[in-house]
C-alpha positions as CSV (number, residue, x, y, z in Angstrom):
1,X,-1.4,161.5,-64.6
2,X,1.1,159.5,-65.4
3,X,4.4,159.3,-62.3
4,X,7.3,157.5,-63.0
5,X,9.2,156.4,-59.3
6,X,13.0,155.4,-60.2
7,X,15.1,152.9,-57.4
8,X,18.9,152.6,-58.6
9,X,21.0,150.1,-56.7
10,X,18.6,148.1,-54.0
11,X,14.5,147.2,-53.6
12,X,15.0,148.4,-50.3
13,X,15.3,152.1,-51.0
14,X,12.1,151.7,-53.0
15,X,10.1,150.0,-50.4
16,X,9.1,152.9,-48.5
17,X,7.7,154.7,-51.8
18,X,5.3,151.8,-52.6
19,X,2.6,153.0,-50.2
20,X,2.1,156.4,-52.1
21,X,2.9,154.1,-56.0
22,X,-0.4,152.0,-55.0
23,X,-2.0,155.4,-53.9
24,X,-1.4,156.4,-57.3
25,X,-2.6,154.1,-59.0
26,X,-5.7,153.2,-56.9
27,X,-6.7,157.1,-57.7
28,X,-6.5,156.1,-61.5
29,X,-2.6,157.4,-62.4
30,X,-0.7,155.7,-64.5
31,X,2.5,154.4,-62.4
32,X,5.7,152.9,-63.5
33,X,8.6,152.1,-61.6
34,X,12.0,152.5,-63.7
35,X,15.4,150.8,-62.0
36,X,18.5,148.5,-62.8
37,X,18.4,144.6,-63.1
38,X,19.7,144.2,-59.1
39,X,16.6,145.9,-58.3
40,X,14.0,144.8,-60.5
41,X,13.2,141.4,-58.3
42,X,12.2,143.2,-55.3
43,X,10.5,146.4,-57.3
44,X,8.7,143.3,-59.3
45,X,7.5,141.5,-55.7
46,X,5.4,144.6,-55.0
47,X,3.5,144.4,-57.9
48,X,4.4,147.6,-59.5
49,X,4.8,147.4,-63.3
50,X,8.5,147.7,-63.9
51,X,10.8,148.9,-66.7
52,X,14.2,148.0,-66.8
53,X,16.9,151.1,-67.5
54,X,20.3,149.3,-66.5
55,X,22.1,146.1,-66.3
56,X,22.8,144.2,-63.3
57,X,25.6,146.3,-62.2
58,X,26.5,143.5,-59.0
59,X,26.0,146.9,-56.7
60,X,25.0,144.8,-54.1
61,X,28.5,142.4,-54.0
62,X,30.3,145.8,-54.3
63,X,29.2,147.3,-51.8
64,X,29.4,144.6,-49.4
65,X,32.7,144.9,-50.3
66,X,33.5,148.2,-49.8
67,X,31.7,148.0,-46.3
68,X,34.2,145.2,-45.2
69,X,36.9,147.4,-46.1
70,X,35.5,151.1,-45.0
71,X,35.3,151.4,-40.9
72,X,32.3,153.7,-40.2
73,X,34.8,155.9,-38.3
74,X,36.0,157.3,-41.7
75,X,32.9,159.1,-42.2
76,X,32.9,160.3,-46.0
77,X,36.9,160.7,-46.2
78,X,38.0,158.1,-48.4
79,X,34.7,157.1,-49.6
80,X,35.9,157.6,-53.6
81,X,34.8,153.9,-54.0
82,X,31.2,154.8,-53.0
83,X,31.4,157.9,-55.5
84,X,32.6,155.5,-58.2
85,X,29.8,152.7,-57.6
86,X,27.3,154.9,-57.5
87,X,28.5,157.0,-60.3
88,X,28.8,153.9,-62.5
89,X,24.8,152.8,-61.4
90,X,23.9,156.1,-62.5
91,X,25.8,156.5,-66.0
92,X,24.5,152.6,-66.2
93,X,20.9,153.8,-65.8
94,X,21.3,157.2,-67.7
95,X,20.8,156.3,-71.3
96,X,17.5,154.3,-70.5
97,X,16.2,156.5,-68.0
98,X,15.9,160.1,-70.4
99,X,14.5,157.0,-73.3
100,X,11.6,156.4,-70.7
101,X,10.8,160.1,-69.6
102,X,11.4,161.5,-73.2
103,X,9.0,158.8,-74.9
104,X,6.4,158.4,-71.9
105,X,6.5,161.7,-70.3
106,X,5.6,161.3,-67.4
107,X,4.3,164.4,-65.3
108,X,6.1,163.7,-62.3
109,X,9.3,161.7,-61.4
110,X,10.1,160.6,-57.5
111,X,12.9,159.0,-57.0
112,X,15.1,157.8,-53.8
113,X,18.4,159.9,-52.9
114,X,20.7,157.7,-54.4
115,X,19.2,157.8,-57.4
116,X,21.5,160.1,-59.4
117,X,20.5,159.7,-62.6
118,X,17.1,160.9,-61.5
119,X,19.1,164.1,-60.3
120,X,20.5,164.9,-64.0
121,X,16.8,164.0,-65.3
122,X,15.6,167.0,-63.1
123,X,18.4,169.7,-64.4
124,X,18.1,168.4,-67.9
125,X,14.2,167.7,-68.7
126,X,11.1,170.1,-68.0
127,X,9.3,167.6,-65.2
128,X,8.4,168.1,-61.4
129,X,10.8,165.7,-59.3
130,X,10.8,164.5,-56.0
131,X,13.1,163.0,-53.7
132,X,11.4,160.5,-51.4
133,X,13.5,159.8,-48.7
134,X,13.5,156.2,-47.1
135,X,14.7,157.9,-43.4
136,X,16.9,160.7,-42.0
137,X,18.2,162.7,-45.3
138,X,21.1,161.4,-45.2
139,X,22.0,163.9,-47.5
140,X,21.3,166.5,-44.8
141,X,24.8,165.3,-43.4
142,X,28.4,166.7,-43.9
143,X,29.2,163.2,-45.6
144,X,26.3,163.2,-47.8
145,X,26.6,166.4,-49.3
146,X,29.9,165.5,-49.6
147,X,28.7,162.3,-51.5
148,X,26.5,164.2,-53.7
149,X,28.7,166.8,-55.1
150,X,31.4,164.3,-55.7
151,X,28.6,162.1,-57.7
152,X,27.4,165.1,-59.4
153,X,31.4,166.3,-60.3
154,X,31.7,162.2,-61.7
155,X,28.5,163.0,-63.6
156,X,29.0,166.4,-65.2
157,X,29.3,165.1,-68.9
158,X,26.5,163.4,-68.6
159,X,25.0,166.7,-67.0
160,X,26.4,168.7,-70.2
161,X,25.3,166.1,-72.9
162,X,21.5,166.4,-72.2
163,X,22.4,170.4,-71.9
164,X,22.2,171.1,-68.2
165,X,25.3,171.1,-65.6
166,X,25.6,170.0,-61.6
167,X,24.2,173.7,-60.9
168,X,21.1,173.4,-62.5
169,X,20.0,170.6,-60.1
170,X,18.1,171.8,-57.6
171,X,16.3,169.9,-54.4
172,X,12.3,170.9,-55.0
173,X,10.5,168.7,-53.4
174,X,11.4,166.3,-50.9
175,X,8.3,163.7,-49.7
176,X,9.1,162.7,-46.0
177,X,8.3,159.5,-44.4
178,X,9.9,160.9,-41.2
179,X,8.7,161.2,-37.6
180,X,9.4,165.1,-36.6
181,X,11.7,164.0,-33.8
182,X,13.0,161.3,-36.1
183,X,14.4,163.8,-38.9
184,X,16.9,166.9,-39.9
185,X,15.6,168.0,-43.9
186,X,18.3,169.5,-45.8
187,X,17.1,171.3,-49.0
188,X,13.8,171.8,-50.8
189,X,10.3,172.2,-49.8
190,X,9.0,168.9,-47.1
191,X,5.8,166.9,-48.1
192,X,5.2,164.8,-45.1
193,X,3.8,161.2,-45.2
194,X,2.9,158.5,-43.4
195,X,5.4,155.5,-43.1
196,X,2.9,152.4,-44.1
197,X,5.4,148.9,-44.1
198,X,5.8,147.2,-46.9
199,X,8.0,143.8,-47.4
200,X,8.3,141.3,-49.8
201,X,5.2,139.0,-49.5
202,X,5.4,135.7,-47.4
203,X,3.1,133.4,-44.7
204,X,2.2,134.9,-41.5
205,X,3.0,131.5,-39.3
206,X,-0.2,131.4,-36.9
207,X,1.7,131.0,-33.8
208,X,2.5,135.0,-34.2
209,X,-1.3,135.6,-34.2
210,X,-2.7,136.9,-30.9
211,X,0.6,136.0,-28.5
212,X,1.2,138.6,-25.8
213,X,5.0,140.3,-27.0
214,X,6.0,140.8,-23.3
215,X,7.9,137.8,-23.3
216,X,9.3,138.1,-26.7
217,X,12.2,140.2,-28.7
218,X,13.6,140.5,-32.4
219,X,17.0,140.1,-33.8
220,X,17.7,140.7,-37.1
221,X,20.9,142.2,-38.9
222,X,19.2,143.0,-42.5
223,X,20.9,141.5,-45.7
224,X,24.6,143.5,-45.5
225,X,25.6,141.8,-42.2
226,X,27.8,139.0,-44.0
227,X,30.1,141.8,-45.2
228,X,31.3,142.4,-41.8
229,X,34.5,140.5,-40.9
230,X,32.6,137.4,-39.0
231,X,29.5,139.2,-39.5
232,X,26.9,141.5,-37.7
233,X,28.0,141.1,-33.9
234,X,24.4,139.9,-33.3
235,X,25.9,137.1,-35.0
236,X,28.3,135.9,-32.1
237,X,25.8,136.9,-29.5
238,X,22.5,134.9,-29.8
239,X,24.3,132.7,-27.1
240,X,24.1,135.2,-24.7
241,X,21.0,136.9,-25.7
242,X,18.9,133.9,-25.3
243,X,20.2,134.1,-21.2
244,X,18.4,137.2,-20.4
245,X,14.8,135.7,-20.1
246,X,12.9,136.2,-23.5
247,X,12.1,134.4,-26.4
248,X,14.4,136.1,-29.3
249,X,12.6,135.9,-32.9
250,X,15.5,135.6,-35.1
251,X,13.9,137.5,-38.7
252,X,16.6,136.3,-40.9
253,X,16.5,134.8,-44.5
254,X,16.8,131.4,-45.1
255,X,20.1,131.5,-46.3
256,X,21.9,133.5,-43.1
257,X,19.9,130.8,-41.0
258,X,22.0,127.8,-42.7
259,X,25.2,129.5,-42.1
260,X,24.6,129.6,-38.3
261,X,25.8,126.9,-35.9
262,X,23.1,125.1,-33.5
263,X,20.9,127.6,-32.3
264,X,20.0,128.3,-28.4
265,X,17.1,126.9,-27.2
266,X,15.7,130.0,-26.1
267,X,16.0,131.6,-30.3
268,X,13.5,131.0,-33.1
269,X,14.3,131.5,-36.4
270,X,11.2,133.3,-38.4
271,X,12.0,133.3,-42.1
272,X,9.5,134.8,-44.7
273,X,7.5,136.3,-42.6
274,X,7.0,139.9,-43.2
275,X,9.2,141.6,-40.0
276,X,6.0,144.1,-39.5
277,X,3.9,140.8,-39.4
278,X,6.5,139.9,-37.0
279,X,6.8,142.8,-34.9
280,X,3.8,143.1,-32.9
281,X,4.5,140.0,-31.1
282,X,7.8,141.7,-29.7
283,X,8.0,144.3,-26.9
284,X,11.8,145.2,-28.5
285,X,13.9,144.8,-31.5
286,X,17.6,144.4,-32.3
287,X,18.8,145.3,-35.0
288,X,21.3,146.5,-38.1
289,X,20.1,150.4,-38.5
290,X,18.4,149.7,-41.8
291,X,15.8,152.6,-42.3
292,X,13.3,149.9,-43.6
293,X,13.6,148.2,-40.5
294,X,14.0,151.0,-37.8
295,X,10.4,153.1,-39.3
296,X,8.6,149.5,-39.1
297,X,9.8,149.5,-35.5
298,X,8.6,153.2,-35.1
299,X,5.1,152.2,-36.3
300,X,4.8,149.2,-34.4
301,X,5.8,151.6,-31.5
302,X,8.7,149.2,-29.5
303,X,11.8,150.4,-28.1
304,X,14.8,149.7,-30.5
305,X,18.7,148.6,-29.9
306,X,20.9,149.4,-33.1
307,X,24.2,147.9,-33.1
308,X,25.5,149.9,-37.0
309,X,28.5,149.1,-39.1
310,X,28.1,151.8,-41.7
311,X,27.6,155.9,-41.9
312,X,24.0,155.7,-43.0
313,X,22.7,153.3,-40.2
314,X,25.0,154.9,-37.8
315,X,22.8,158.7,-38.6
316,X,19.5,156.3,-38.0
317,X,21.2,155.3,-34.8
318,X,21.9,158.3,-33.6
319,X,18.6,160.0,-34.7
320,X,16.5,157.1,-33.0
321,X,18.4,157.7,-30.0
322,X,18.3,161.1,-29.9
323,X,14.5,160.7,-29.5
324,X,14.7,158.8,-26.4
325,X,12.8,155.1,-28.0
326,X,16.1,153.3,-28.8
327,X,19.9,152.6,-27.8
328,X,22.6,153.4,-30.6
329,X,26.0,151.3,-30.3
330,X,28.4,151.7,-33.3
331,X,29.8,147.5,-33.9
332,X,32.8,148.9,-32.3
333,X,31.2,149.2,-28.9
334,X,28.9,146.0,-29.2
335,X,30.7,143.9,-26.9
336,X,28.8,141.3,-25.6
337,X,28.1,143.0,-22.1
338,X,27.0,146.5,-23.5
339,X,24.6,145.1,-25.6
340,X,23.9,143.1,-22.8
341,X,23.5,146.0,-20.5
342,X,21.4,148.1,-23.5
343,X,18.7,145.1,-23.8
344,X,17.6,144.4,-20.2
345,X,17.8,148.5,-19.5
346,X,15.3,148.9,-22.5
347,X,13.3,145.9,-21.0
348,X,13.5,146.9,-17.3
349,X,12.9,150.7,-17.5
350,X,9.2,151.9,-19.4
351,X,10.6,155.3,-20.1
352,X,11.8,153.2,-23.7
353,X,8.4,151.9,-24.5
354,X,6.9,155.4,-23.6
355,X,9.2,157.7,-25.9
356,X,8.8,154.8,-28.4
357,X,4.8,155.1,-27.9
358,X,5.1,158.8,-28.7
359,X,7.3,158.2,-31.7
360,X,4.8,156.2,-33.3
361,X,2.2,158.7,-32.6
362,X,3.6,161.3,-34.6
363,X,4.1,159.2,-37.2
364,X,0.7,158.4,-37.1
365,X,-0.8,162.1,-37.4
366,X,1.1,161.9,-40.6
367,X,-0.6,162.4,-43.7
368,X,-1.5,159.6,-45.2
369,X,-0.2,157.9,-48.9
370,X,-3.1,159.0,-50.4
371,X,-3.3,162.6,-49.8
372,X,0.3,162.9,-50.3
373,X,-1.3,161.2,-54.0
374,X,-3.9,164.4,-54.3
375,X,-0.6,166.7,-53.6
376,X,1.6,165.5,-55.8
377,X,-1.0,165.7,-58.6
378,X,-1.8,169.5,-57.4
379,X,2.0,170.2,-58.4
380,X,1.8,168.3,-61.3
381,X,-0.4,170.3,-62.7
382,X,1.1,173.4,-61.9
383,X,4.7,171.9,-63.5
384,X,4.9,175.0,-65.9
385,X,5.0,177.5,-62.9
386,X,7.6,175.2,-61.1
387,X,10.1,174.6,-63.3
């Protein structure tokens, strides 16, 4: 069988389909992974053959961009700049992506919800797609359908030169990495799976080895946090995180680190280590809302804090704290005292590190990436029915 996985504008959105791409191909499928330029170092880093179907489009600058300008508040209003950049990654990817699936053919696609072009490929071409979703659908959400159908709208030439339209798309499948408590599925049947962390490859220093984490938390704002005016509040209050007591592991890369003044006594940096390398020696973590970030947290099984600045990591927020094993503050509320207040409550009170306990055991009764591999070949072969 061969399954082609498309990523469009970041190597984070295809980390957590790696698990079930090495699944594939450690049954004996034939796995490619098709994305632009911006993504191809990261998708390369996993060791997943690549093929390139668009330019470096600079999505990541852009967006940082357009998060310094948008306030979370606006919800999808206003948004036509995200429509537009992710509009333009898809028209950018278009061309090249119908070359690979018309010359290779492969018998399945999956591809991450921002990966338009992958939705026009599933209207247009007779081949079973599914949208693997890297945490809550966002596209579940007011603001996401919204996004969607306003991408789609942008798209519909594109749509009616391959000799489809918008309305021919339809959600089939949709693989989900998801905790039960964790989630809200919009459309199209659920295949659940097993969250497995993956990062980009790097030392695990051997002072992380064997330490007890009661004594120790996390901080880390993701890679976005520098397009915040000042950046991620975490930023501005390592100060007065080191006073509460614990050792703060500061997972940052090495750049962020040598734009910091002098660090507290009481923070260490850890750069290159893989965070879920990291995490085990932590009985909390601090974070952006990153989806990559919060599941590694879910299957380490710690209590989380996320301070977001965007829509997307403000739904993982919520979602987390809906389920009792993290705190959600918008970057609007993160004062220094409330997140203050969120940490030592989280440390003090077990109830956290219970609900957060529970999370990860649903997440662990989840099927793992290699029978998700034996499903997705079961529809595969049945793509005639399907389509």
């Amino acid at each position: 069988m061969r399954v082609l996985f498309v990523c469009s504008v970041s190597a984070s959105h295809l980390i957590p389909m790696v698990p079930l791409a090495w699944a594939l191909r450690a049954a004996g499928h034939d796995v490619r992974v098709a994305c632009s330029a911006d993504s191809a170092p990261g998708a390369l880093a996993t060791g997943l053959t690549v093929t390139l179907v668009g330019g470096d489009g600079d999505f990541a600058e852009s967006h940082r961009r357009s998060v310094s300008e948008t306030s979370e508040q606006h919800g999808h209003g206003g948004k036509d700049h995200l429509v537009n950049l992710f509009a333009r990654s898809a028209r950018d990817m278009m061309d090249g992506l119908f070359a690979v699936v018309d010359n290779w053919q492969p018998d399945a696609v999956v591809y991450e919800p921002v990966a338009f072009a992958a939705e026009v490929v599933a209207a247009a071409r007779p081949v079973v797609t599914f949208r693997h979703l890297w945490g809550p659908d966002l596209l579940a959400t007011t603001p996401g359908q919204w996004l969607r159908h306003r991408v789609h709208e942008s798209l519909a030439d594109e749509f009616h030169a391959r000799g489809a339209a918008p309305a021919d798309f339809h959600d089939r499948f949709v693989i989900d990495p998801c905790p039960q408590d964790l989630q809200h599925l919009g459309a199209g049947t659920a295949i659940p799976v097993r969250y497995v962390p993956v990062d980009r490859p790097g030392p695990v220093p051997p002072w992380l080895i064997g330490v007890s984490p009661a004594d120790r938390i996390c901080v880390t704002w993701g890679t976005f946090g520098d397009a915040m005016p000042n950046g991620h509040p975490f930023v501005r209050m390592l100060e007065r995180l080191a006073g509460i007591g614990k050792e703060i592991l500061l997972v940052v890369p090495p750049a962020d680190l040598e734009r910091l003044p002098q660090l507290p006594e009481a923070v260490r940096p850890v750069t290159g280590a893989p965070l879920h390398a990291v995490l085990p020696a932590c009985s909390a973590i601090l974070h952006h809302g990153g989806a990559n970030t919060m599941l590694d947290a879910v299957s380490r099984g710690i209590p989380q804090l996320v301070v977001s600045d965007t829509f997307e990591r403000s739904l993982n927020g919520e979602r987390l704290a809906a389920t009792g094993a993290g705190t959600h503050l918008t970057a609007r509320q993160a004062d220094g005292p409330a997140v203050e207040r969120a940490v030592v409550d989280m440390l003090a009170s077990p109830q956290w590190a219970l609900r957060a306990e529970a999370l990860r055991a649903q997440m662990a009764s989840r099927p793992s990436p290699a029978e998700v591999a034996s499903v997705l070949q079961d529809l595969s072969a049945r793509k005639a029915a399907l389509k």
